[in-house]
C-alpha positions as CSV (number, residue, x, y, z in Angstrom):
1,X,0.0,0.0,0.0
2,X,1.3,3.3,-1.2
3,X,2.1,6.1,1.5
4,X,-0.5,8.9,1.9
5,X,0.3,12.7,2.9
6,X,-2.4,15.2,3.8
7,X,-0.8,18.7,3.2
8,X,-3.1,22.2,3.8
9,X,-2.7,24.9,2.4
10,X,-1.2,23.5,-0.1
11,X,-2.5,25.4,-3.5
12,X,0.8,27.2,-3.4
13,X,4.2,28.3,-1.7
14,X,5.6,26.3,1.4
15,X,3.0,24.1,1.2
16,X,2.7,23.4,-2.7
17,X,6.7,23.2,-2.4
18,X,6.3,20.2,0.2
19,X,3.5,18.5,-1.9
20,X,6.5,18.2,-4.6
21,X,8.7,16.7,-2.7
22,X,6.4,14.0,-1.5
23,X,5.3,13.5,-4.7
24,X,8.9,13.2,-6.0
25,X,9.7,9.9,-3.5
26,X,6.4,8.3,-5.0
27,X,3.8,9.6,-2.4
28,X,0.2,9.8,-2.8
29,X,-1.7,13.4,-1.6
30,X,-4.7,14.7,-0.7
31,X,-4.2,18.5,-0.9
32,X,-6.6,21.1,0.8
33,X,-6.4,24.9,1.0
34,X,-9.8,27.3,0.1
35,X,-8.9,27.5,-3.9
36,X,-10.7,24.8,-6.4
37,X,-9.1,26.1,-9.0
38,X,-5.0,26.4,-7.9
39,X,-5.7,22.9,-6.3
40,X,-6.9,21.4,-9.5
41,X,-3.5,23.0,-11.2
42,X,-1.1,21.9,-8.5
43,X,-2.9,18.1,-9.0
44,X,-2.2,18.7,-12.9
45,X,1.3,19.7,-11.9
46,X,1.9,16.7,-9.7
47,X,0.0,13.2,-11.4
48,X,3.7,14.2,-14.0
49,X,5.5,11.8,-11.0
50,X,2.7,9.1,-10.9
51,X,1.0,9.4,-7.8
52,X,-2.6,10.0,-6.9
53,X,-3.2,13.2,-5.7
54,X,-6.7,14.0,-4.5
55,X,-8.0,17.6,-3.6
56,X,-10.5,18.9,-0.3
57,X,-11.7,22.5,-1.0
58,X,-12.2,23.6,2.4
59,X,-11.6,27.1,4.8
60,X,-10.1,26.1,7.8
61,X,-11.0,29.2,9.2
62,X,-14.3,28.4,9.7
63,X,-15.2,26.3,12.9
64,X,-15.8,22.3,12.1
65,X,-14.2,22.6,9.3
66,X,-11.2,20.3,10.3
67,X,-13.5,18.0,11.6
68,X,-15.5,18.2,8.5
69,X,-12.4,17.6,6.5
70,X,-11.1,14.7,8.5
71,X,-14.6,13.1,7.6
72,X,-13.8,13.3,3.8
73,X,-10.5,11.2,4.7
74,X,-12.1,8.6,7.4
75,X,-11.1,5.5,6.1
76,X,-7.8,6.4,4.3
77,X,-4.5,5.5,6.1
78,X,-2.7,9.1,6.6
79,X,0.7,8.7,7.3
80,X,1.7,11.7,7.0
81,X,-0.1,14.7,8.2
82,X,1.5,18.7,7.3
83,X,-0.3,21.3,9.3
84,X,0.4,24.0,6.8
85,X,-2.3,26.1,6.9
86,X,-2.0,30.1,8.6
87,X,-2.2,34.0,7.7
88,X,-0.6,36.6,9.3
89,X,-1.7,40.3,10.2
90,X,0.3,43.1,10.3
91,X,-0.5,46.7,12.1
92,X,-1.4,48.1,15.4
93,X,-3.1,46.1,17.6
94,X,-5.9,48.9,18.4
95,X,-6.1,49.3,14.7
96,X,-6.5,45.8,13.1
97,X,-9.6,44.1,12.5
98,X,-11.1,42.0,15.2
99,X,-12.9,39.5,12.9
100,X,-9.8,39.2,10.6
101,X,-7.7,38.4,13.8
102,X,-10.5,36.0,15.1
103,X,-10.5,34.1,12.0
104,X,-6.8,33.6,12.4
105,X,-6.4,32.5,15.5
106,X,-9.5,29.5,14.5
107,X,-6.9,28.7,11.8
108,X,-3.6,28.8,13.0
109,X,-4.6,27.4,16.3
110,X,-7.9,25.5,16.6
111,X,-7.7,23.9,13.2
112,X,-4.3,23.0,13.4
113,X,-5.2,21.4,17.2
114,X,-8.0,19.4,16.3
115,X,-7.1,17.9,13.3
116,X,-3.6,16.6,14.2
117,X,-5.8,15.5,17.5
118,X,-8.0,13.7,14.9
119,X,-5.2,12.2,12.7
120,X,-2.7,11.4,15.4
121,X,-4.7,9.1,17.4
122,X,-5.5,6.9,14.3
123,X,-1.7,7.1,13.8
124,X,-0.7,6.0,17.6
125,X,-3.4,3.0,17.1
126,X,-1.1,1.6,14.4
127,X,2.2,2.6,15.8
128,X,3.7,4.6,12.6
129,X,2.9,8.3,11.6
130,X,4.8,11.9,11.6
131,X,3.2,14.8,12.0
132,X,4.6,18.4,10.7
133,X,3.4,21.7,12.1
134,X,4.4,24.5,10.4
135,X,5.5,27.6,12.8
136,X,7.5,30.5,12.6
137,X,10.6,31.8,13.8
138,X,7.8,34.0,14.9
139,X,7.4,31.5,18.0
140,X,10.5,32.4,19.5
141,X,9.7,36.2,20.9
142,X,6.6,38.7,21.2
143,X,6.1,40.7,17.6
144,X,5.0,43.9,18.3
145,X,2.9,45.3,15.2
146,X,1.9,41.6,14.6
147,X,1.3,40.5,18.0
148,X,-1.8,38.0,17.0
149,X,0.1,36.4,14.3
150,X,3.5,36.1,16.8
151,X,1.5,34.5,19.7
152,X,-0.8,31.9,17.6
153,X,3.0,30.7,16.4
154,X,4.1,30.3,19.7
155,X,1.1,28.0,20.4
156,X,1.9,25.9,17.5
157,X,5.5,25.4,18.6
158,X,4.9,25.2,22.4
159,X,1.8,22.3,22.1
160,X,4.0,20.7,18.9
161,X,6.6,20.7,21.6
162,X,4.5,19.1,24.3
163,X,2.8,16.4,22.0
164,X,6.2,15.0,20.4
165,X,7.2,14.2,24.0
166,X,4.1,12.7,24.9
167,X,4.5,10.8,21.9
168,X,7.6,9.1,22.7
169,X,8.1,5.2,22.1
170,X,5.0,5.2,20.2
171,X,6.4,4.9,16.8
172,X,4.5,8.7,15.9
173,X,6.4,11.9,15.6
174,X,6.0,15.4,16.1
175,X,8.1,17.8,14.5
176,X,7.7,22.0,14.2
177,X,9.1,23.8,10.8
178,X,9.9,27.2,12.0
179,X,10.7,29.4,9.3
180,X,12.1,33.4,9.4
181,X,10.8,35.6,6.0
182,X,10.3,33.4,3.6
183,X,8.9,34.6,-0.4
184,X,5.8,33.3,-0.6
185,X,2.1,35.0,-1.3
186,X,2.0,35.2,2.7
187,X,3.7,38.5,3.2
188,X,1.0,40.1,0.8
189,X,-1.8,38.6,2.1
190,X,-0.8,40.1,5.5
191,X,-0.2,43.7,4.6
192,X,3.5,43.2,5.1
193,X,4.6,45.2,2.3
194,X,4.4,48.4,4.8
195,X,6.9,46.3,7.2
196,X,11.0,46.2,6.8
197,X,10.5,42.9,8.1
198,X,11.3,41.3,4.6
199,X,14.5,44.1,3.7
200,X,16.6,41.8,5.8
201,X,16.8,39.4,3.5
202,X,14.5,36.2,2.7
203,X,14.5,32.9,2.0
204,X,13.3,30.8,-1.1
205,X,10.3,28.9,-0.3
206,X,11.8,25.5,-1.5
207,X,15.0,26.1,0.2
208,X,12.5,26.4,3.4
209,X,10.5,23.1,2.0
210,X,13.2,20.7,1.8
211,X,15.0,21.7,5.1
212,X,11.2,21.3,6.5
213,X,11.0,17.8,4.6
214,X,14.6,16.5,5.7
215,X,14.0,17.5,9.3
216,X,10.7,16.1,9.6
217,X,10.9,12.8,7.2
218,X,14.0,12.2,9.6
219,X,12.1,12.6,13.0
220,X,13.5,16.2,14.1
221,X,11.9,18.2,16.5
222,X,12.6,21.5,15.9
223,X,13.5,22.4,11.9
224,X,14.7,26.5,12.0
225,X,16.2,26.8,8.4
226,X,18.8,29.0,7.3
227,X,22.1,30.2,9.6
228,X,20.4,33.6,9.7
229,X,17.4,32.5,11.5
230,X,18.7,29.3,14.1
231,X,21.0,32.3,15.3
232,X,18.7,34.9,16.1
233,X,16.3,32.1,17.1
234,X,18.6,30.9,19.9
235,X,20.0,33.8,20.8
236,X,17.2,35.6,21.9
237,X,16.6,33.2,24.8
238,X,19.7,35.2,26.6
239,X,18.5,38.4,26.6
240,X,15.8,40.3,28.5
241,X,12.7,40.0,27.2
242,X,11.8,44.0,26.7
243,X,15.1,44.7,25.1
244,X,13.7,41.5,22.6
245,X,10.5,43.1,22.3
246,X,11.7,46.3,21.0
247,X,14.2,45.0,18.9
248,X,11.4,43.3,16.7
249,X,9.6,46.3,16.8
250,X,12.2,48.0,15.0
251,X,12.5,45.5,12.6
252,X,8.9,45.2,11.3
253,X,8.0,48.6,12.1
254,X,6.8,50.7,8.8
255,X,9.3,51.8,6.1
């Protein structure tokens, strides 16, 4: 029986990028992000390396929706699951939108929670599965100016944390793809072109992907790529957490 990987948001960037890779070693998909129409191109793109790649239209956003989606796949062994899916915000807290920040949070956080709490017991019941959580180098520090986006990627890498211990000896792992700027449609769909956040230099998305893939095909906990980012990831953990704050303040603060 042919491995199966459920990737969302995967219509494009880091997650479209991953779904390559897996399809390259001979995987099977089932791809799902809110676009019929870039899935049904990124399927095109893949069947080329001769695997069966199925598509779920479905906004994760929106609560039951992972439990809805999960109920599409009941049946199907998932052995691998990439928790993909998220959207950033960027401005002033007192000046952001409430509903837009609401709807974030449901997907970077609730979505993310129940459906690798859905997949991963079906994965502990047979003793094999890994698990991918995409984060943020984000997750490491407070972002003022995006401090909704910041905190639901501390979440991610905090319970992704917790779970992969839990999870020890039972043939299932956990790992957390924490990523610094990174060229994808992201940055625009978060307002970041106001933010010098992305002047420091970025990474290519499918540099990001394979590091991500490596990392977690090979069990790793924590996948930070680029030197760039494992540096400033570590070191902020040695300095005082206001002197942290306001130096990414001054980093994504407006042009």
């Amino acid at each position: 029986m042919k491995e199966i990987a459920l990737i969302t948001g995967a219509s494009g960037g880091l997650g479209a990028d991953i779904a390559t890779l897996f399809a390259k070693d001979g995987i099977d998909l089932i791809l799902v992000a809110r676009s019929k129409e870039k899935l049904e191109q990124r399927s095109q793109e893949l069947s080329k390396y001769g695997v069966q790649v199925d598509i779920l239209v479905s906004d994760l956003a929106k609560p039951g929706a992972a439990e809805e989606l999960f109920n599409q796949v009941k049946g199907r062994q998932l052995d691998y699951l990439v928790n993909n899916a998220g959207v950033g915000l960027y401005g002033k807290f007192t000046e952001t939108d409430l509903q837009t920040e609401m709807d974030m949070l449901y997907l970077n956080i609730n979505s993310l929670t129940h459906l690798t709490k859905l997949v991963v017991k079906e994965m502990t019941a047979r003793g094999k599965g890994r698990i991918l959580n995409v984060a943020s180098t984000a997750a490491f520090q407070p972002g003022p100016l995006m401090a909704v986006y910041y905190a639901s990627k501390a979440y991610v890498l905090s319970f992704s944390e917790a779970i992969e211990n839990e999870l020890n000896g039972t043939g299932v792992t956990v790992s957390t793809l924490c990523p610094g700027p990174t060229r994808t449609e992201f940055s625009n769909r978060a307002n970041l072109e106001k933010s010098k956040l992305f002047d420091g230099g970025t990474m290519a998305s499918i540099d990001v992907a394979k590091a991500g893939y490596v990392g977690f095909r090979n069990g790793k906990s924590i996948i930070i790529p680029g030197t760039q980012n494992k540096v400033l990831a570590t070191s902020i953990r040695f300095m005082p957490r206001k002197i942290v704050t306001s130096v990414v303040r001054r980093m994504q603060k407006e042009k």
